[in-house]
Every structure is written in C-alpha cells, then in structure tokens.
C-alpha positions in Angstrom: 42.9 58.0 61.3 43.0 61.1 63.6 45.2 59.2 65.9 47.5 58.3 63.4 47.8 61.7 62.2 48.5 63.4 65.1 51.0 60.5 65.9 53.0 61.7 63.0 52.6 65.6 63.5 54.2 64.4 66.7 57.1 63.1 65.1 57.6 65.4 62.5 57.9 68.3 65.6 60.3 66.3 67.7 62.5 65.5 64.5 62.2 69.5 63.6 63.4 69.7 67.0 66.3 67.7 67.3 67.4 69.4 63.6 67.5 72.9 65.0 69.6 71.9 67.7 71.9 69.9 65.4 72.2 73.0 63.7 73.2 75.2 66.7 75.4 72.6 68.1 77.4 72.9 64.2 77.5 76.2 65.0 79.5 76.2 68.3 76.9 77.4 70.0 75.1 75.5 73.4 71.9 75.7 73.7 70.7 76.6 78.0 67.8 76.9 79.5 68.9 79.2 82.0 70.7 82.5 81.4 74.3 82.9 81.5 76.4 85.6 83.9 79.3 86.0 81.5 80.2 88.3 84.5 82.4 92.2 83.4 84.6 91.6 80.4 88.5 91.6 81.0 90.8 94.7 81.2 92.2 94.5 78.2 94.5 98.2 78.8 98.3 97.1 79.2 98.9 100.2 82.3 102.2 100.2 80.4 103.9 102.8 77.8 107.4 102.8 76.9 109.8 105.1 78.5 112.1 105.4 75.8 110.5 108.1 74.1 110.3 110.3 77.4 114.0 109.1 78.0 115.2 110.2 74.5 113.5 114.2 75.1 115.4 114.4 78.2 117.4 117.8 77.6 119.7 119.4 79.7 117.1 121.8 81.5 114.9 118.6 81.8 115.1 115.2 84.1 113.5 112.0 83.7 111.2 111.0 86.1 108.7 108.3 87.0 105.6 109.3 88.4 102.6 107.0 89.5 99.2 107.0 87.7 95.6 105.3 88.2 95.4 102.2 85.7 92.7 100.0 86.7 92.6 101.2 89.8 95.6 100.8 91.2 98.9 103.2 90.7 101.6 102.2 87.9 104.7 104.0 87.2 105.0 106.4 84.1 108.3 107.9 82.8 107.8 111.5 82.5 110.7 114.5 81.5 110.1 117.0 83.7 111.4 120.4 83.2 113.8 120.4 85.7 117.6 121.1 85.8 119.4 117.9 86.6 122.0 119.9 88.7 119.6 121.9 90.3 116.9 118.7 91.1 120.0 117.3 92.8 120.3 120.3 95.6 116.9 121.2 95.8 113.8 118.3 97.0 111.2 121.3 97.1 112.1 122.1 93.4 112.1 118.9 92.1 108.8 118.0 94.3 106.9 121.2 92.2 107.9 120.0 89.1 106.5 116.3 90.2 103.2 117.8 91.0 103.2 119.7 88.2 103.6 116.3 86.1 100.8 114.9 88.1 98.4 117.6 87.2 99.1 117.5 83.9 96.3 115.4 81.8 97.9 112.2 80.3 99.3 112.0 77.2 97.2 110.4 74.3 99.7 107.3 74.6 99.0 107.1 78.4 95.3 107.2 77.7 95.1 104.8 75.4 97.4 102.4 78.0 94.9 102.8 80.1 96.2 105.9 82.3 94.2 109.0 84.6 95.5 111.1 87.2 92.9 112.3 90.2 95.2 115.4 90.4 92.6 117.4 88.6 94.4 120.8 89.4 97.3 122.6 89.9 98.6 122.3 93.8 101.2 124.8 95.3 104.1 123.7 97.3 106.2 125.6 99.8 108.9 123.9 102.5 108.6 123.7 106.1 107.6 126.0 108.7 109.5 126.7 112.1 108.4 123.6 114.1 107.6 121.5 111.1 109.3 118.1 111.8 112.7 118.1 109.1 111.6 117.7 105.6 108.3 118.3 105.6 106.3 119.7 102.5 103.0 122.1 102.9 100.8 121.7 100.1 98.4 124.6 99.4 95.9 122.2 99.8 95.0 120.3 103.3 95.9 116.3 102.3 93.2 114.5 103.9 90.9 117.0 101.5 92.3 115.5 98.4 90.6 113.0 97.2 92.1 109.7 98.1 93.5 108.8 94.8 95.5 112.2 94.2 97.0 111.8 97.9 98.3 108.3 96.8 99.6 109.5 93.5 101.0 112.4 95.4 103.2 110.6 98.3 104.4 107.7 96.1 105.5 109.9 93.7 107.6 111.7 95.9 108.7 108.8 97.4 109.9 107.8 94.0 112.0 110.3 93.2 113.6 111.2 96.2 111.3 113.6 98.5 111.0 111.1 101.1 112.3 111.6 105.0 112.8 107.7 104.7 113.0 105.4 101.9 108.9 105.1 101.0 107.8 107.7 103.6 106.7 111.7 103.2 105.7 114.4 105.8 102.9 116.4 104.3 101.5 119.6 106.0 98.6 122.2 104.3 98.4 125.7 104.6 96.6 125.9 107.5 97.7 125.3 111.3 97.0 121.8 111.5 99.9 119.4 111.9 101.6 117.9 109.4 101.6 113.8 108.9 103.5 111.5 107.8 102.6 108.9 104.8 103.9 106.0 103.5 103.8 104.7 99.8 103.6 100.5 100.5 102.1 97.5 98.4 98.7 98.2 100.1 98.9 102.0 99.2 99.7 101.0 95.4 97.0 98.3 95.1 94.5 100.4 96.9 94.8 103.7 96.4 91.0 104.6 97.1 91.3 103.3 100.4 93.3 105.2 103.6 97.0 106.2 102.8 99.3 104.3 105.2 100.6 106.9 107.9 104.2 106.9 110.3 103.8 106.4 113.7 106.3 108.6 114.6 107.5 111.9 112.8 111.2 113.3 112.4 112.1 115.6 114.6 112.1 119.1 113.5 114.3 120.6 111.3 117.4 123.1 113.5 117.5 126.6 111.5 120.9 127.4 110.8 120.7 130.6 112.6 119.5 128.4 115.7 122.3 126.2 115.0 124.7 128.9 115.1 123.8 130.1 118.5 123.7 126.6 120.4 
C-alpha cells in the first residue's frame, strides 16, 4: 500500500510538473536553467533633429551653420543659426570661428537632448588669430588644445572644418595662449567615430603667414 501510494504522489508531481511548464510555454515564455545575458539594451536616440526649423530663424544678422555634437559617442552634425552676419562671416574666418565656438558651448536645445545630443564644450573659449610666426591661418584658443578634453577638441576642429576655418579641406592649425607651437588637426572618419580617442594631427604645417607690412618691404 505504501508503495503504491507513493507511486502515485510520484505521478501526480511529475504531471504537476509538466502542467506548469505547459502553462509558461502558452505564455511565450522558455523556461532555462541557466541565466540569460540579454547583454545593454539598444540606442534607441535617432542623433538626428531636423534642420528646418534652425533654417527657417535664419535672419539677416544670423547664418546657418552645422556644428558637430557627441551622440552615442561619436560626433553628428547639428544645424545651428548662429548670430553672424552672412556678409561679414564671408570676409572674416576668425569671426565666424567665435561664433562656432560659441554654438558649441552653448548647452543643447531640449530637441537636441531628446535626439540624443551633448557637447564636452562645457565653457566658453576665447579665440584670437595668429601670432607673428604662426604658420598662415592658424587660430589661438585661450585654452592650450591638448588640455581640452578629448571630445571638445574633436567637436572643436571638425567643426571648423565644417564651415570653412580649415587651412585645407578637413584640416585646422590650433595654437593656445601660451608659447607652445601651434599643431595642426585633422577632422577624418576615425576622428568622427572616435572622438575620445587622439585627434588625427598634419605632418607638416603651412608656412607662416607674410604681414602685409613685410610684404611691402620685400
């Protein structure tokens, strides 16, 4: 009798058993005996936002701009208005260059943020034009470049090299205020994809600008 009982206490477990995972398997769920990495849950920020808007403000003591952003770590392109005369941006690289960095400093819009969008220009940066010596378009920041942090230097030079402040098409010459030589960098795939990382640099500089009083004289 004992035997017999337990035979069908047996049975009765197993059958409860197989029920529960009938149930779970109705479900959609799978049952596992190990656990399961789901691994880090996709990016679901689009690192895009219309330009049209920005396009449409565009005044005539403003120019449209694009201007490159951290989105999921790497730097997209934002279409800014910066308050800039057209006529004046076209004549002047150092003027239009402050008004960049002024754009980059600024903290995203809350249609940037919710795309996904930061800048690691935290502050405002000063710009001035080259010294005597300087190799021909340079650009002294008031801040030594390889002291930015690496993601502001990368927003920075491609930036530039957007819009025009480049001594060649995706190259820059950045110099700080102190005595140290300027450098040359260069925004390229790698530089976009990895913006934490080193910033591409030129080999070679241009050579320095001629003064026009120098010129004069030769």
């Amino acid at each position: 009798m004992t035997s017999s009982r337990t035979s069908r206490g047996a049975a009765r477990r197993v059958a409860a058993l197989l029920l529960g995972a009938a149930v779970l398997s109705g479900c959609g769920i799978r049952t596992t005996q190990v656990p399961v990495d789901a691994g880090t849950a996709p990016s679901r920020v689009p690192c895009e936002v219309s330009g049209e808007d920005a396009a449409s403000e565009a005044q005539a003591d403003s120019l449209s701009v694009r201007i490159y952003l951290m989105c999921t770590s790497q730097l997209e392109q934002v279409v800014r208005v910066a308050q800039i005369p057209e006529e004046k941006a076209a004549v002047s690289p150092l003027l239009i260059a402050r008004a960049l960095l002024d754009e980059l400093a600024e903290q995203p819009s809350q249609a940037e943020q919710e795309a996904g969008f930061a800048t690691h220009v935290n502050e405002p940066i000063g710009l001035n034009g080259p010294r005597a010596g300087d190799p021909a378009g340079t650009l002294r920041l008031s801040r030594q470049p390889e002291d930015l942090p690496a993601g502001a230097l990368a927003q920075i030079v491609c930036t530039f090299a957007e819009n025009g402040v480049a001594v060649a098409e995706d190259s820059v010459v950045l110099g700080g205020p102190g005595e140290y030589e300027p450098r040359g960098y260069r925004c390229d795939t790698r530089a976009k994809e990895r913006p934490e990382g080193p910033m591409p640099t030129l080999s070679a500089l241009p050579p320095a600008a001629v003064s026009p009083s120098a010129s004069a004289s030769s």
